[in-house]
C-alpha positions in Angstrom: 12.6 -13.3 30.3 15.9 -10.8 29.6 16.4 -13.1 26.8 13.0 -12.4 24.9 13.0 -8.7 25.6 16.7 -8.5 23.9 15.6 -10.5 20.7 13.5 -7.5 19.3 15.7 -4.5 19.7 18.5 -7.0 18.2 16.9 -7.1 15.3 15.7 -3.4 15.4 19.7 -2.5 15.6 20.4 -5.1 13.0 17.9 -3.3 10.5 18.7 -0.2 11.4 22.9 -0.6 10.3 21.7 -2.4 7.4 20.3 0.5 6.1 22.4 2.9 7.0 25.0 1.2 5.5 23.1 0.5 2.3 22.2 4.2 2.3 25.7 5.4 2.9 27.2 3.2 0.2 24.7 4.2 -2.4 25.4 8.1 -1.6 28.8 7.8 -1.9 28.7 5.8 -5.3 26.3 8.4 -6.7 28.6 11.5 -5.6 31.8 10.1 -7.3 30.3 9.3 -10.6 28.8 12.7 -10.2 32.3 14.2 -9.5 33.4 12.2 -12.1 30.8 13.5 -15.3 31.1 17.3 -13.8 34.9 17.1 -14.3 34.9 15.5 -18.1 32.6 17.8 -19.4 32.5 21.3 -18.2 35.6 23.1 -16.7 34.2 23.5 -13.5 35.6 21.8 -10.0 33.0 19.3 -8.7 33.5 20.5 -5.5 32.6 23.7 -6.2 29.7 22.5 -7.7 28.4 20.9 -4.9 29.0 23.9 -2.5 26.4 26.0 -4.8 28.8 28.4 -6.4 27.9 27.5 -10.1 24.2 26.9 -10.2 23.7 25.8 -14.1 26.4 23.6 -16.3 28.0 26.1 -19.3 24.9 27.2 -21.9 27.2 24.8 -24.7 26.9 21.9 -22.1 23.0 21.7 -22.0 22.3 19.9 -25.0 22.1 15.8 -24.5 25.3 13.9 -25.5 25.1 9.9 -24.9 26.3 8.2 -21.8 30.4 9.2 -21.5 32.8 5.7 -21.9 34.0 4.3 -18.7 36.9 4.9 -16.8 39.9 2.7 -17.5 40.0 0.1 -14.5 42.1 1.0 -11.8 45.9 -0.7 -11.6 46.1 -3.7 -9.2 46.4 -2.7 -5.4 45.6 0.9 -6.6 43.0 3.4 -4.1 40.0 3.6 -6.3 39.5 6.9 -7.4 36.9 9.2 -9.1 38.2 8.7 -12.3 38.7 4.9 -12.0 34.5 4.8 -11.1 32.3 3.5 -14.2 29.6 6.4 -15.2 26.1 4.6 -14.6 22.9 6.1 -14.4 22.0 7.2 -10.3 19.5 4.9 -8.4 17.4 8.3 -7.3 14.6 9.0 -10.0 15.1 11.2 -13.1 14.3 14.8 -12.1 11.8 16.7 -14.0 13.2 18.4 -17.3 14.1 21.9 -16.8 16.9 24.2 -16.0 19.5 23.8 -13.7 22.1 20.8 -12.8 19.2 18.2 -12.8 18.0 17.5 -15.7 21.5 18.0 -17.4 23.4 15.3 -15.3 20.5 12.9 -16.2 20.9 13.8 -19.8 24.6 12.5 -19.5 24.1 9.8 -17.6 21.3 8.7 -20.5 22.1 10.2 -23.6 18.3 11.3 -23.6 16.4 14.2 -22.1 14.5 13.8 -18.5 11.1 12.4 -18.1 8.9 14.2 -15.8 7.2 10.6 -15.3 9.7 7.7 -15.1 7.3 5.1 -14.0 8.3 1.8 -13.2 7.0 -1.0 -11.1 8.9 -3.0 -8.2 7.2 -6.2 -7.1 8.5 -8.3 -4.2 7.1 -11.3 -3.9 8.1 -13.6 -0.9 7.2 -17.5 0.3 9.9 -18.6 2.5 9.7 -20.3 6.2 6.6 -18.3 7.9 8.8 -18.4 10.9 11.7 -16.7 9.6 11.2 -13.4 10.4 14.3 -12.7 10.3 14.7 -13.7 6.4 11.4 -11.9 5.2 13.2 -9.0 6.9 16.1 -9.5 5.0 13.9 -9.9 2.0 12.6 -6.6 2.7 15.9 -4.7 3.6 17.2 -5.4 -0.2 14.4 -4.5 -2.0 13.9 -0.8 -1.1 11.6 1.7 -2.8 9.4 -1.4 -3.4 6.0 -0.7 -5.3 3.9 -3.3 -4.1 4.9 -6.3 -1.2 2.9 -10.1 -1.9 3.0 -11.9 1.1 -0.3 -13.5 0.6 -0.5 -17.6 1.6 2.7 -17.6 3.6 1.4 -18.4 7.3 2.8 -15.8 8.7 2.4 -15.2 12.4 3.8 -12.0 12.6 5.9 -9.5 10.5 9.3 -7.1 11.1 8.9 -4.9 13.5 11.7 -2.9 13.0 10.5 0.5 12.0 13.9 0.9 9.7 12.7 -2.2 7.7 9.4 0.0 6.4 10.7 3.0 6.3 12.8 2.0 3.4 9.4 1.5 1.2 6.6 4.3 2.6 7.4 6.8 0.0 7.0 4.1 -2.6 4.7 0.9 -2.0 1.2 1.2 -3.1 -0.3 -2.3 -2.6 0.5 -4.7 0.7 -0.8 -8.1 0.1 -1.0 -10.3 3.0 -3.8 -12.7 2.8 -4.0 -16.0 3.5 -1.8 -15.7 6.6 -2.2 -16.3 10.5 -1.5 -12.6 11.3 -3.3 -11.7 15.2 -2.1 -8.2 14.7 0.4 -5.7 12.6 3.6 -4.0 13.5 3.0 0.0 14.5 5.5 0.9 11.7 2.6 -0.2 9.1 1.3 2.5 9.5 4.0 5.0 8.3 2.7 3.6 4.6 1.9 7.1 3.7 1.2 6.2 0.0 -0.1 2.2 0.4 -3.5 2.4 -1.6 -4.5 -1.0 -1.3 -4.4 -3.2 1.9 -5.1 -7.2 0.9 -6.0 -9.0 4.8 -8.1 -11.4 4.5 -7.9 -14.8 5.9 -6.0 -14.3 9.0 -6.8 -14.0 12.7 -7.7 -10.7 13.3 -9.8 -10.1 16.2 -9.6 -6.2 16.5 -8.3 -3.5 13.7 -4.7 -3.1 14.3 -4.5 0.8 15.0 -1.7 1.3 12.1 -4.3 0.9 9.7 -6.2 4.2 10.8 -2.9 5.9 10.0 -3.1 4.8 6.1 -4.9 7.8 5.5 -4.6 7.1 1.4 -6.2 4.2 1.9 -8.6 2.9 -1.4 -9.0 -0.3 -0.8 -9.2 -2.6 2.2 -9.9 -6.1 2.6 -10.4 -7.9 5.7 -12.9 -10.7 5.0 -12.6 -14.0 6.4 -11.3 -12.4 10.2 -12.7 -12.6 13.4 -13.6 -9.1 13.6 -16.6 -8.4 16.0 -16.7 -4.1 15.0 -14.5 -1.7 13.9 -13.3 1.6 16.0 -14.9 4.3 16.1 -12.4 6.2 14.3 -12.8 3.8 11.2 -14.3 6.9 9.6 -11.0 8.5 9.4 -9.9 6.1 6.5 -12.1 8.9 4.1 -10.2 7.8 0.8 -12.1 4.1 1.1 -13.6 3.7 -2.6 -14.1 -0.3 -1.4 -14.2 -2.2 1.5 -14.6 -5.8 2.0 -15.8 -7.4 5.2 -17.3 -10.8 4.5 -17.2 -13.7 6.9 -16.1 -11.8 10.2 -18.5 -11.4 13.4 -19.2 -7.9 13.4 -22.2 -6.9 15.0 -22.0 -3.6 15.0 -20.6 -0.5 12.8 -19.4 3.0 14.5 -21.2 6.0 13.6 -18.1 7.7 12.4 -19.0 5.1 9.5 -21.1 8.3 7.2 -17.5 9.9 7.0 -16.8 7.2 4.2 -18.2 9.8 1.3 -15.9 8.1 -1.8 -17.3 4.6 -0.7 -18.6 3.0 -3.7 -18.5 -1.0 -3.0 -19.4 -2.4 0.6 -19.1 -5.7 1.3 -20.8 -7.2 4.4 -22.0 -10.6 4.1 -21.8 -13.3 6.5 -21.5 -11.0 9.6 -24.2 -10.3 12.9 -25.4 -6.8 12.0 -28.9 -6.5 13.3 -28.9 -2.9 12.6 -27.4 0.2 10.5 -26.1 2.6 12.4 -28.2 6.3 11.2 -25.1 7.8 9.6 -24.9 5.0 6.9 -27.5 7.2 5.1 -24.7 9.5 4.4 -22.5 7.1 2.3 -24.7 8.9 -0.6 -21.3 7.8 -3.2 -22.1 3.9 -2.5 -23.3 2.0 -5.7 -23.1 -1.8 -4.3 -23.6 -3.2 -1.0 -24.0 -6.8 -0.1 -25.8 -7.6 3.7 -26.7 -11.0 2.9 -26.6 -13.8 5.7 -27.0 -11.3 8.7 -29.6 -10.9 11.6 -31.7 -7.5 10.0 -35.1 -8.0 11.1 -35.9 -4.6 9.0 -35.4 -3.0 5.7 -32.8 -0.3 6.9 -34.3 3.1 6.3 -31.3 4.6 5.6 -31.0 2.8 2.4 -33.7 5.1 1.2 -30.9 8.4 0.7 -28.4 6.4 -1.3 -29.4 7.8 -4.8 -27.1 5.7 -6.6 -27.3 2.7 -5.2 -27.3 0.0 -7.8 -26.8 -3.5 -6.2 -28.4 -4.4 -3.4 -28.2 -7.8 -1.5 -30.6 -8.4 1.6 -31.0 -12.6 1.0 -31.0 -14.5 3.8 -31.8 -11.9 6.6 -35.5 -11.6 8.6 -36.8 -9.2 6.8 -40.5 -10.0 6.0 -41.5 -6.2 4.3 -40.0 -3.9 2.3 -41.3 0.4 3.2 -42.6 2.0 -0.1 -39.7 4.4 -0.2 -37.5 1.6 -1.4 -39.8 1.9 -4.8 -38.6 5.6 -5.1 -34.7 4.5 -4.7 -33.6 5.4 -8.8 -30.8 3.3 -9.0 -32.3 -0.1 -8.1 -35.3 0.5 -10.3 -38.7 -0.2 -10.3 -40.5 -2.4 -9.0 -38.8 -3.6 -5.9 -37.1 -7.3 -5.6 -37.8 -8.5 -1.7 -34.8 -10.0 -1.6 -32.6 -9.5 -5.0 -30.1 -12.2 -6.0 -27.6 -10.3 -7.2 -23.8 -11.5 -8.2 -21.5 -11.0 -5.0 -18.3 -12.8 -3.2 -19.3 -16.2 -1.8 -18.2 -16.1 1.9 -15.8 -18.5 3.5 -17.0 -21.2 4.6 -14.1 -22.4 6.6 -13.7 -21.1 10.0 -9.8 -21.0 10.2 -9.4 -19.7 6.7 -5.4 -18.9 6.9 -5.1 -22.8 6.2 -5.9 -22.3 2.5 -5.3 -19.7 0.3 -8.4 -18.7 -0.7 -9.4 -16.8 -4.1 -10.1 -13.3 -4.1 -13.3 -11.3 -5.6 -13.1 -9.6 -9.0 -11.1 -6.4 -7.8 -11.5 -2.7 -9.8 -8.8 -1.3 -11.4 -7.6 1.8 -9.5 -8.5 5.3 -10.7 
């Protein structure tokens, strides 16, 4: 038992020197070829810089000049020194143009003026051994400031719980893809993914919502078809950024009423579940344009379908509903007349009831806004 309780905060410590030692080696890298550009071209001590006491480069310094030569290499057995260091652009970001040091260090580094919007796209993509935790950990220590993570079809049990292995990516990662794994629940330090916008879960063995998730407050789009879900908590409603959410294939039977705090909800998916009912506060969804409820247990046309103005895809097929209330003929968006039960185009639900053993294809997805 001592020896399983030990194994985690090993690998906690583990991350946590990796990346202080990844962050200290970087710094120190960056501040000598700093050192080293502030002493060829202005007359200024780079020491002084750094302390504040000059706070722009000289007014003839300010215009871009191209990337400055390298150093001459450094003797054999001789200390490395400022001067021996190669000029290369930083790792950080350009700044914004503007005055000041910032944008006139990124012009020498360059040899062109600052971009207010650098851009750029880091993918890590990962299919090792779904019991190496360690690896994918390793995986995820050396790719920092990653954009978006794909760990979809693995057959991952669980993921790095170090909180030192995420940190590294939450001001950066904007899409976490891990479907088509055997994932029971998610480490606590998801959920300091301050900027993840889409959340890909589907086909794993979720039973409950892990409570990182409610802490994605960005959130745009979740997928968590194909689980065991049997609800969601009743602080679902906090994910208010939702603009789609996918819940196909699960056993939910019920839906909290913080559900109406969805307002930017536009596409609901919730075939193939056990909902007998809506709860009341669904009528307040009033930005929700398609929702699919076939193959559940409804017995009646939900009233609360009537408020959604712009609802333009409705699927009831394959429920027990036997009338439809004359209010639906008043609903704009669907049109006139009524279609008891529309066929309308929507995700097939999984028909295999462990899906994690198959990756399985995903429904067209909308391009973010």
């Amino acid at each position: 038992m001592a020896a399983q309780q030990s194994e985690p905060s090993l690998l906690d410590l583990r991350a946590e020197l990796a990346v202080a030692r990844a962050e200290n080696e970087q710094l120190l890298q960056q501040m000598s070829r700093l050192a080293l550009v502030v002493e060829q071209h202005t007359p200024y001590d780079p020491i002084e810089v750094m302390h504040g006491r000059y706070a722009a480069p000289p007014a003839a310094e300010n215009a871009p000049a191209a990337p400055a030569a390298p150093a001459a290499q450094p003797t054999a057995g001789a200390p490395a020194t400022a001067a021996s260091l190669p000029v290369a652009a930083p790792a950080a970001a350009p700044p914004a143009a503007g005055g000041g040091w910032a944008p006139w260090l990124y012009a020498r580094f360059t040899g062109k003026e600052a971009s207010p919007d650098p851009g750029g796209e880091k993918l890590l993509k990962w299919a090792g051994n779904p019991e190496a935790v360690d690896e994918l950990q390793d995986a995820l220590l050396a790719s920092a400031a990653a954009t978006e993570v794909r760990l979809d079809g693995v057959g991952l049990s669980r993921l790095p719980a170090a909180p030192a292995t995420w940190r590294l990516h939450a001001a950066s990662l904007h899409t976490l893809n891990l479907n088509g794994n055997a994932l029971s629940e998610l480490p606590a330090a998801i959920g300091t993914l301050g900027c993840v916008r889409r959340l890909a879960l589907e086909g794993n063995l979720l039973r409950v919502l892990p409570p990182c998730v409610l802490r994605l407050s960005g959130l745009q789009e979740l997928w968590l078809g194909c689980n065991q879900l049997s609800g969601l908590p009743e602080a679902f409603g906090e994910l208010r950024a939702l603009v789609d959410l996918w819940l196909v294939s699960n056993e939910i039977s019920y839906l909290p009423a913080s559900f109406g705090q969805l307002a930017q909800l536009r596409r609901l998916e919730l075939s193939a579940n056990a909902l007998a009912e809506l709860p009341r506060a669904f009528s307040r969804l009033t930005a929700l344009r398609k929702l699919w409820l076939r193959d559940n247990s409804l017995t009646a046309f939900p009233q609360q379908l009537c408020a959604l103005e712009r609802l333009a895809t409705l699927d009831l097929e394959n429920n027990r509903i036997t009338a439809l209330p004359r209010a639906v003929g008043h609903m704009p968006a669907l049109g006139a007349p009524p279609h008891p039960a529309p066929t309308l185009p929507t995700p097939s639900p999984c028909p295999h009831p462990h899906p994690c053993l198959r990756r399985l294809p995903a429904p067209p997805r909308p391009p973010f806004r």
